[in-house]
C-alpha positions, 0 to 999 in steps of 0.5 A: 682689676675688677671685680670679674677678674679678681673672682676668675684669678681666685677660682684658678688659685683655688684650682692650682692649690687642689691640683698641687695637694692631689699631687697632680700637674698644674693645668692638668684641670680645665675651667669652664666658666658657667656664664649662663644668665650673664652678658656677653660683655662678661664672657668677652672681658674673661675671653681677653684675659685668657679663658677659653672655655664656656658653658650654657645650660640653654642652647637658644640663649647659648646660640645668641651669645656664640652669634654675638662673640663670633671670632673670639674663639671661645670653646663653648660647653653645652652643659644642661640638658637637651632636648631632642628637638633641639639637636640641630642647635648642638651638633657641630656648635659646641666643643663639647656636649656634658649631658647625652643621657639616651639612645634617642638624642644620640641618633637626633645629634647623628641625624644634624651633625654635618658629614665628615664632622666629629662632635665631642659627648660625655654621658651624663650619669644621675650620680644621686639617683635623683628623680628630677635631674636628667641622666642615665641611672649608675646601673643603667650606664653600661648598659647604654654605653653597650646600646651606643656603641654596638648601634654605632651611635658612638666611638671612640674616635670621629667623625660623629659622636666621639664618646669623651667621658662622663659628667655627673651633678651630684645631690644639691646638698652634697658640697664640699666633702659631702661630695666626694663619693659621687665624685669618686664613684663617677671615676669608679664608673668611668675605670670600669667603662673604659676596661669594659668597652676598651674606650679610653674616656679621658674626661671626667666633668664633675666639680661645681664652685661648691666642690671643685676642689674635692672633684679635683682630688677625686681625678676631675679634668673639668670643673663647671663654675660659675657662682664663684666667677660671675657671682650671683646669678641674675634672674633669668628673664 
């Protein structure tokens, strides 16, 4: 077994024992692997040993790795923040998109996205308020949910931008239990959008290598990990 291996079995261990002691069903948490930095024979080895998603923060070096891995079916996770100018490198090309924050991406998204195609979104929630991280503000979410949904830049079914859920990366200081309030305030924000709006928002991404397990317990249905996978994350280039 290497060393790859004996680090993705420990992350899927540590998930089964969150879901067992929040009393939820095994597997009823998906893993995303965070493989931003990493080659793709990393990605590849991962993929033969049964992990289906993926998640990148940058779409160029995101695209190259979806060019060189075609055909291994790899759900793949566009998890950093957009820019609108590079909206015709996400529509159609991931699973799912963790970061809509504004009204403008989602009409560039709308304007490359092939006819008659459906791609998935979460909106990203600033859960800390943190002036240098993307994100639409807790007390600005619905009303932006509101500004998508009445301007038909969203729905809850396709084609075009199906609205999934919310993501949230907590304050850097907020690991392991420090954590658990962003973590059960997203869940708050997302029970009140759903009533609101009558959407049934499923997806909750929230929980990172530092606090997957609290996120778990707070009703995560995706962690983001990568540290714990890959291990230290080579300097980018």
């Amino acid at each position: 077994m290497t060393i790859l291996e004996e680090r993705w079995r420990g992350v899927l261990d540590g998930m089964a024992e969150a879901e067992r002691l929040a009393g939820r069903a095994k597997g009823s948490v998906r893993l995303v692997a965070v493989s931003k930095f990493h080659p793709a024979s990393d990605i590849a080895e991962l993929r033969r040993l049964g992990q289906l998603d993926f998640g990148e923060n940058y779409v160029q070096e995101a695209r190259a790795k979806q060019e060189a891995l075609a055909g291994l079916g790899i759900r793949w996770h566009a998890i950093g923040p957009v820019q609108t100018n590079k909206a015709k490198d996400v529509a159609g090309r991931f699973h799912l998109l963790h970061t809509l924050d504004r009204a403008e991406l989602a009409r560039a998204l709308l304007r490359r996205l092939p006819a008659g195609e459906t791609q998935d979104v979460l909106l990203q929630v600033n859960i800390g308020e943190e002036a240098q991280k993307s994100g639409v503000a807790p007390s600005a979410l619905a009303a932006l949910c509101e500004e998508m949904l009445e301007g038909g830049l969203v729905s809850s079914e396709g084609p075009g931008l199906r609205l999934r859920g919310l993501m949230c990366l907590p304050p850097r200081c907020g690991e392991g239990e420090a954590a658990r309030p962003y973590f059960e305030k997203l869940r708050l924000l997302r029970d009140e959008l759903s009533v609101r709006f009558g959407l049934p928002l499923p997806e909750l991404s929230m929980g990172m290598s530092g606090d997957y397990r609290q996120a778990v317990e707070e009703g995560s249905t995706m962690i983001r990990v990568g540290t714990d996978i890959f291990g230290p994350r080579p300097v980018k280039a």
